[in-house]
Structure formats: C-alpha cells, structure tokens
C-alpha positions in Angstrom: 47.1 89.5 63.6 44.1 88.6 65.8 42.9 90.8 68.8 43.6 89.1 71.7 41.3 90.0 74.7 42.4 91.2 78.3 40.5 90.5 81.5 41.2 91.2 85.0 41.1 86.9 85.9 40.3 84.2 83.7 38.6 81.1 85.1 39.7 77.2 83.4 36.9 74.8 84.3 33.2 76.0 84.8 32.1 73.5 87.5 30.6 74.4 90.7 34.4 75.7 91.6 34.6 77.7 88.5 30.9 78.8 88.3 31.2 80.4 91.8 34.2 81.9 91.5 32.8 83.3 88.0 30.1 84.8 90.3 32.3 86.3 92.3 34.4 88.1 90.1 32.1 89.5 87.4 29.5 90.8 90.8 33.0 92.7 92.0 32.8 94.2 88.2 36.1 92.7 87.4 35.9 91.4 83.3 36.0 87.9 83.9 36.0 84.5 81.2 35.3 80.9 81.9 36.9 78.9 79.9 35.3 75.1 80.3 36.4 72.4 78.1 32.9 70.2 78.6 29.3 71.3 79.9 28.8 74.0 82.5 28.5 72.6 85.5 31.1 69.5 85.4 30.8 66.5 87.4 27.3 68.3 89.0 25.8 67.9 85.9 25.7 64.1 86.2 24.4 63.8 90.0 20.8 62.7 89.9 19.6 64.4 93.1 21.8 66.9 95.5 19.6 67.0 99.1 22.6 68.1 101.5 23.1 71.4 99.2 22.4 74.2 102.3 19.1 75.8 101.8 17.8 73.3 98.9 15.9 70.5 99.6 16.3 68.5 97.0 17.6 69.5 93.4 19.1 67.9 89.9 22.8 68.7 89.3 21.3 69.9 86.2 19.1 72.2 87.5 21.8 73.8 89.9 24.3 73.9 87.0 21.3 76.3 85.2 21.3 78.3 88.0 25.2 78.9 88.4 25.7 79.3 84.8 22.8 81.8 84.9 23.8 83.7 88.0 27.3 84.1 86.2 26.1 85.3 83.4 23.7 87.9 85.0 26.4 89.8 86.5 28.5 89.9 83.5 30.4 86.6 83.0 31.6 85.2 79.9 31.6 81.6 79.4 32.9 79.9 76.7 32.1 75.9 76.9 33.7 72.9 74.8 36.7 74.7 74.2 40.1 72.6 74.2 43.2 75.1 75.8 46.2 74.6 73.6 48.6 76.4 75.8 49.0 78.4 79.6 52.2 80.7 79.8 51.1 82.1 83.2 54.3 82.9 85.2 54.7 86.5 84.0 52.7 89.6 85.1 50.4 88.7 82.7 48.9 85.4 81.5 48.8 84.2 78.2 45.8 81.3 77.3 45.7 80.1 73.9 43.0 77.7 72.6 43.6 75.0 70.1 40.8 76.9 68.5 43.9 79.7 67.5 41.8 81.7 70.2 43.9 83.8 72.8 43.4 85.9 76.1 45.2 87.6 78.3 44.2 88.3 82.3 45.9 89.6 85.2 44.9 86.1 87.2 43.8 83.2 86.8 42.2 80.7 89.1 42.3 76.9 88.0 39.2 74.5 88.4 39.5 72.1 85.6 37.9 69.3 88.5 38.5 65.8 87.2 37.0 62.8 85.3 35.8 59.4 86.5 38.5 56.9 86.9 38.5 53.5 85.3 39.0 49.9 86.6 41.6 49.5 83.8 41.2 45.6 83.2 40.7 44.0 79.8 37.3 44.5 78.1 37.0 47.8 80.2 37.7 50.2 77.1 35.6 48.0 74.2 32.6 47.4 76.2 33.0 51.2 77.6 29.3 52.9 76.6 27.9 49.5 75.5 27.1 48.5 79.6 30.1 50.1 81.0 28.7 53.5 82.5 30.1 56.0 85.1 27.1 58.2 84.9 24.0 56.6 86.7 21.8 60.0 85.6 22.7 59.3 82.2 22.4 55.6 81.6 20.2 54.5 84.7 16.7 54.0 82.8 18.8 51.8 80.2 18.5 49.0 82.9 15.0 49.2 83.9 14.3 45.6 84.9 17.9 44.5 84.7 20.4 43.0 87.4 23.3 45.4 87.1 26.9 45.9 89.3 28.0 48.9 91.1 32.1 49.1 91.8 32.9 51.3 94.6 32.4 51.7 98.3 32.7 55.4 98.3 29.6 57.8 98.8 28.7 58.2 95.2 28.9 54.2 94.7 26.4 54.0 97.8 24.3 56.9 96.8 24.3 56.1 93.3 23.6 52.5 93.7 20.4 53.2 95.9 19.4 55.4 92.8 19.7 52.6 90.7 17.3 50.6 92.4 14.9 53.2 90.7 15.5 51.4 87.5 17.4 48.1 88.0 15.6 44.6 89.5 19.2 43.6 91.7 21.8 46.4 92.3 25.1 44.4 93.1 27.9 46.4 94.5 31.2 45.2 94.4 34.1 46.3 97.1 37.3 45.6 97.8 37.7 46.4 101.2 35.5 45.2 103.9 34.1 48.4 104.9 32.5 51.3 103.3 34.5 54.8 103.2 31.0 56.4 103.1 29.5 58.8 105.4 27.3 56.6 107.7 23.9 57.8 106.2 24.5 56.3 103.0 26.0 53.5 103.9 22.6 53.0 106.1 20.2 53.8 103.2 22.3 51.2 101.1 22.1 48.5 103.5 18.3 48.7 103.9 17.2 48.7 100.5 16.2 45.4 99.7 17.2 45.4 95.8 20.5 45.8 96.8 23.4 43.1 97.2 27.1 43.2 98.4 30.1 41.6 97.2 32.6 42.6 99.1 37.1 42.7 99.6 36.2 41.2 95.7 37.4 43.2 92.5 36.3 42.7 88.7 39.0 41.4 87.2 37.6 41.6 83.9 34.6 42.1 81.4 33.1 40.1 78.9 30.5 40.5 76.0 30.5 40.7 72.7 27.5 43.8 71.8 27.6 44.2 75.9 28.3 43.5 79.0 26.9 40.0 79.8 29.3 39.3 82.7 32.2 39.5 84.7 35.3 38.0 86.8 35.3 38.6 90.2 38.4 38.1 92.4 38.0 37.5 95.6 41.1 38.9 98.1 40.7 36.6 100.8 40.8 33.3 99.4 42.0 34.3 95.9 38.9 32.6 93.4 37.8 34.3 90.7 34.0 33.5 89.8 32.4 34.6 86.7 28.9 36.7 87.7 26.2 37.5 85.1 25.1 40.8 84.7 23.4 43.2 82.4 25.4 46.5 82.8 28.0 47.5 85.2 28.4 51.2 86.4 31.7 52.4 88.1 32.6 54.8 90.9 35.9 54.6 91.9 36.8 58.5 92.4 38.1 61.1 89.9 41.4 62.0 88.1 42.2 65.4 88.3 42.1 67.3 85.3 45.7 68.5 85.4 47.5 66.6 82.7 47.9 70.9 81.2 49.1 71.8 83.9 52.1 70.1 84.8 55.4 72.3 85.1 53.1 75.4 85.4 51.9 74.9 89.2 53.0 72.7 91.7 51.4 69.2 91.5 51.5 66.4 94.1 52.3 62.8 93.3 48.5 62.4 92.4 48.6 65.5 90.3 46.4 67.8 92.6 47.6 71.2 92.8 48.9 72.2 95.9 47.0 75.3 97.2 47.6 77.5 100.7 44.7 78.7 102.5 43.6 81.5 100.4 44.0 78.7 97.5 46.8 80.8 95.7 49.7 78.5 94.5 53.1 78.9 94.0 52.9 80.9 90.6 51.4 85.0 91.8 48.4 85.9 90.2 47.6 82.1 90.0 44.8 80.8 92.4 42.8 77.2 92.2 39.6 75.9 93.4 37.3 72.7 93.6 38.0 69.2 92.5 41.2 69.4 91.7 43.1 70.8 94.4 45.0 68.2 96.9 42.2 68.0 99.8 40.8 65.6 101.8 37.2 66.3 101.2 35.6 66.7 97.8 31.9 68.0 97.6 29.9 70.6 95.9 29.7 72.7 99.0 33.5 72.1 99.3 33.8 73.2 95.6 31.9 76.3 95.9 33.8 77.4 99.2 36.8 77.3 97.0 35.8 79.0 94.3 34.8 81.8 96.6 38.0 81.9 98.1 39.8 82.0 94.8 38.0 84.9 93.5 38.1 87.0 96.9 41.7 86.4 96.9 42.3 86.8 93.3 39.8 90.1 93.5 42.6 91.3 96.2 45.3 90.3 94.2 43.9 92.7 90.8 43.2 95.7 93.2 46.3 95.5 95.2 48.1 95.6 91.3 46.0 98.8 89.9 46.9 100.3 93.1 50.4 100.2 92.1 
C-alpha cells in the first residue's frame, strides 16, 4: 500500500493565487503542497512586461514567477508542477487528492487556484491552424512575426496591451472588436490609439480562418451592415478572456453559470476547510495584484481554520 502524505492545506494551481497563498502558509510553519498541473506561475508566466505590479517598475511574468516559486520554496513549500489530479474527495474532515499519477495526499484544507486558460474564437480553421499562426501567447510567439502584418481579436486590456507589444515585432498590428468601444482601462486604450503600427477593425468578428501550412487570412463579419470581407494576414493572436479551470471541480464546490467558484469574503466556500483564490473565483476584476490579494486571504483564513481545529 502506498504512504499517503498529510499536510495541514494543500494548494491546486501554483499561479500568482496559489504561489502567495503557498507563501503564506509554509512562513506560518504549516506543511503545505502546491499542486500545479502546468508551469509555476500560470497565466503570469506568459505576460511580457508587468509595470503596475506595486513596488516594481517594470518586470517579466517570468521573472516574477521565479521569485514566487522561490519565495515559496524558501520557507518550506512543496511544489509539485505538471501533475494531472485524478480525483478531490474534500467534503469530510479531511481531504483526499489523488493524482492520475496513483499519487495521494491528504490535508486538513485546501484552497483552490487552478486560474483558467485562454478562450478560443471557436470558428472553423480555429483548431487546425491553432500553433501554425493561431497564438494566444504574444511572449511566446511575438518574434515569429517580426516584419509581418498580423491581427489581434479582443478589446479587453491584454488585447490593447498585448497588441502595442506586438508592434515590437510586427510591421501592422490589426485589432479586431466587436463592439464599438474598448472595455480597457483608459491608459491602454490611449497607448493603443497612438501607436502608429496599429489599426482597428471594429463591431467586426472573424468568422473564420484560412491557410493551408498557416494562417494566410481571414473572414471578417461586419455587425452593422452584415459583409463579410476576407483580410490577409500573416498570424493572428487572440485575447478574448479565460475559462476557468474548474471542469474538476464541479459538484465539489459551488460553481456559477460560468463555472467560477463562488467565494465569501474571507474566500471560504460552501465546503469547511475549503477556501479559493485568484483567477478562478466569480469576481469582477481579474489581475495579478487581485490574485495575490486572494491568495493571501485564503491562506490567512485557511491558517485560522487549521489552528482553530488543533485547538479542539
């Protein structure tokens, strides 16, 4: 029979959420395990440059996903990354994670931050031409484009931001948006307008893509008057928001109709001993800073919970 190891809380996702609250715990000298199914860091790790993060001026996600990971470790956290959890049974006194490794733990909490993944356009040629000038990561695939005329889809901050990064690399950024307004914080949307490489297509949607090695263009709809026009391009990069990672976690916590889980202020749910933080918690506003806050709050209140029980 295999050993299966206790802790006192057991962290699922090590982005900024999971990372801090990692910190928290394991500095309290509580035995605490991250359990991350990708890279430390998330989401993070694919920002190119982070300038509002309080007290840095300007730093990689990268580089601030070192940092976490390392501060984590320093007091004593384990962290177990590209793992795949098989199973959560985390309704009794004392929760059960299994791996689909065979791997299992126990902990007296647990505090979810899986975050979420970037959320497809689903139209035809999407999936086939997904990797081969389809990208959702500008850090990642940016310098594949240097000199190119390339499309950004969204309207959001990490569209705007993103796209200006872009023009780093690309000859014409192109952004495509459905509505006729940006749901951006007014900084961005200002740095976007002004740069001169960029272009805006907007209350339009791709419709779909075509290429046959890669992207070489794509339909454009047009809401208003209902044309679609085929546009030339050379890669197309999409930032539409996330999914939240919660597919797991359905019937174990409350979810919402978008599958966030439904938190109270000191982000406990509705399962004790059960806590959640970052990205993929039903909120309004979804930033590092917002992710770290959680995760802080989390492990204080999950720190409370395992002293209040070894008390009793």
């Amino acid at each position: 029979m295999k050993e299966i190891n206790h802790y006192d809380s057991i962290v699922i996702g090590g982005g900024p959420a999971g990372l801090t609250a990692g910190i928290y715990l394991s500095r309290a000298k509580l035995k605490t395990l991250i359990l991350n199914e990708g890279t430390a860091g998330g989401q993070m790790v694919l920002t190119h440059e982070i300038a509002n993060y309080p007290g840095v001026e300007s730093i990689s996600g990268y580089q601030l996903s070192n940092i976490m990971k390392k501060q984590a470790q320093s007091f004593g956290c384990e962290i177990k990354n590209n793992i795949s959890v098989g199973c959560l049974d985390i309704e009794g006194d004392v929760k059960t994670i299994s791996l689909e490794s065979g791997e299992v733990f126990t902990s007296d909490t647990v505090i979810l931050a899986p975050g979420g993944r970037s959320r497809t356009l689903g139209v035809p040629g999407e999936s086939e031409l997904k990797g081969r000038g389809i990208s959702y990561c500008a850090t990642c695939d940016g310098d594949f484009f240097t000199d190119k005329e390339i499309v950004v889809v969204g309207g959001g901050n990490s569209a705007l931001e993103e796209a200006v990064s872009l023009t780093k690399y690309a000859s014409k950024v192109t952004i495509v948006h459905q509505f006729d307004h940006f749901q951006a914080f007014e900084h961005a949307i200002v740095e976007a307008k002004k740069n001169p490489k960029i272009h805006f297509i907007m209350e339009s949607l791709i419709t779909e893509f075509h290429g046959t090695d890669s992207v070489e263009s794509v339909d454009i709809k047009n809401l208003k008057t209902g044309i679609t026009e085929n546009f030339k391009t050379n890669g197309v990069f999409i930032f539409i928001g996330y999914v939240p990672n919660t597919e797991t976690m359905k019937e174990k916590v409350e979810l919402n109709k978008w599958g966030e889980i439904v938190v109270k202020n000191d982000m406990s749910t509705n399962v004790e001993g059960v806590f959640a933080a970052g990205d993929s918690t039903a909120k309004r506003y979804r930033q590092i800073t917002t992710a770290v806050a959680d995760g802080t709050v989390a492990a204080l209140a999950a720190a409370d919970y395992i002293n209040k029980k070894k008390i009793k």
